[in-house]
C-alpha positions as CSV (number, residue, x, y, z in Angstrom):
1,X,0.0,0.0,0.0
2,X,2.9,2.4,1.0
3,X,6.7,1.7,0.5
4,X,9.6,4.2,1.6
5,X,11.9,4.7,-1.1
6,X,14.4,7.3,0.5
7,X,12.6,10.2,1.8
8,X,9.7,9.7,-0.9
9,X,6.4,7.4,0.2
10,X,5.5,5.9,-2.8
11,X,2.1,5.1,-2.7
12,X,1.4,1.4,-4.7
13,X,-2.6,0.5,-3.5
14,X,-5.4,2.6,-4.9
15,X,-6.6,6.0,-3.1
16,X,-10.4,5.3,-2.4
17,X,-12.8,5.7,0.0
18,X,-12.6,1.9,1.5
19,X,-8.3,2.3,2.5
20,X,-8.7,6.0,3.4
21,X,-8.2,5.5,7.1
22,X,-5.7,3.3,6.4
23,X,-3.8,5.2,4.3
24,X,-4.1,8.2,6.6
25,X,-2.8,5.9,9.3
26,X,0.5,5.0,7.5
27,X,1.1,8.0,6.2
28,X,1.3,9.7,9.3
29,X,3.5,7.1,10.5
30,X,6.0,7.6,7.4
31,X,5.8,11.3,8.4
32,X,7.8,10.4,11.9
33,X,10.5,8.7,10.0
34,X,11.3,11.4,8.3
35,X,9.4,11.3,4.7
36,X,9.4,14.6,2.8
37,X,7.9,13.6,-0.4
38,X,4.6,11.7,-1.2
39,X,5.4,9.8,-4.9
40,X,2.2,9.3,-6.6
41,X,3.3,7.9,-9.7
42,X,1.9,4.1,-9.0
43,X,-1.2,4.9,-8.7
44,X,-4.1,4.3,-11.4
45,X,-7.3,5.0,-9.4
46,X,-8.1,7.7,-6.7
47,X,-11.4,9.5,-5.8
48,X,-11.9,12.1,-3.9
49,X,-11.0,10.7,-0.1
50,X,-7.5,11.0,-2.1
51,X,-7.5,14.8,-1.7
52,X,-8.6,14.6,1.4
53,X,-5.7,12.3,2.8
54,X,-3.3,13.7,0.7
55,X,-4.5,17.3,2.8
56,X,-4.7,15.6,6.0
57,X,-0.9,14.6,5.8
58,X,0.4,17.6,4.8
59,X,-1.7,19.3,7.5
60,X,0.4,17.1,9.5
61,X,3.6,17.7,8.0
62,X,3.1,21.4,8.5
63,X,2.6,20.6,12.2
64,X,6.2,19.0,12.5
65,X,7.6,21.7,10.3
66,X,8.3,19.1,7.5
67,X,7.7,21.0,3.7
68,X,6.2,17.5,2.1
69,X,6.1,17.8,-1.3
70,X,3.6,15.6,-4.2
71,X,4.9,14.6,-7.0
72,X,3.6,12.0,-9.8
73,X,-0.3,12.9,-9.4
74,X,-2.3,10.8,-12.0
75,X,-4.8,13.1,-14.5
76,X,-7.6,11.9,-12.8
77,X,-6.6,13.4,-9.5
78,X,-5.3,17.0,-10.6
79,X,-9.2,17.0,-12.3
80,X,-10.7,16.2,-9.0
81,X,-8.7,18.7,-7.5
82,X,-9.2,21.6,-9.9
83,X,-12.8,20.6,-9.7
84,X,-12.7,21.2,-6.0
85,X,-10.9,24.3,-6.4
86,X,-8.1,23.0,-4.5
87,X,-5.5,22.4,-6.9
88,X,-3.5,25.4,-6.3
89,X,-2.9,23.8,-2.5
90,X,-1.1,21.2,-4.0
91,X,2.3,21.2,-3.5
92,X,3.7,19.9,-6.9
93,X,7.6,18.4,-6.9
């Protein structure tokens, strides 16, 4: 679902609804150990709980003073995201 590769998380499971808490779960772990960089690349499906984990651990990262960064986002989430109106949020590697 997650894998650290350096300071990236590379995300490797699908971003939907069903693993959200999950997902919010280990990324927030990963943040402690130091990750500074969520890789998005593997990833071929993503609704909109996505966005809202994705948000969730930067909030977090903020909190520790850690500038996480997103790179690799598939089409399908930057639409979501523009759709939303949050896109400019994103903090694009």
């Amino acid at each position: 679902m997650l894998e650290r590769a350096g300071s990236a998380l590379k995300v490797t499971a699908p971003m939907l609804y069903g693993n959200a808490s999950t997902m919010l779960a280990a990324g927030r772990a990963a943040l402690d150990a130091g990750i500074t960089e969520i890789d998005l690349e593997a990833i071929a499906d993503a609704d909109s709980s996505a966005l809202a984990v994705i948000f969730a651990w930067l909030r977090d990262a903020r909190s520790r003073n850690v500038a996480l960064r997103v790179s690799n986002p598939p089409a399908g989430l930057l639409s979501l995201a523009s759709l939303y109106g949050v896109d400019e949020f994103l903090p694009l590697a």
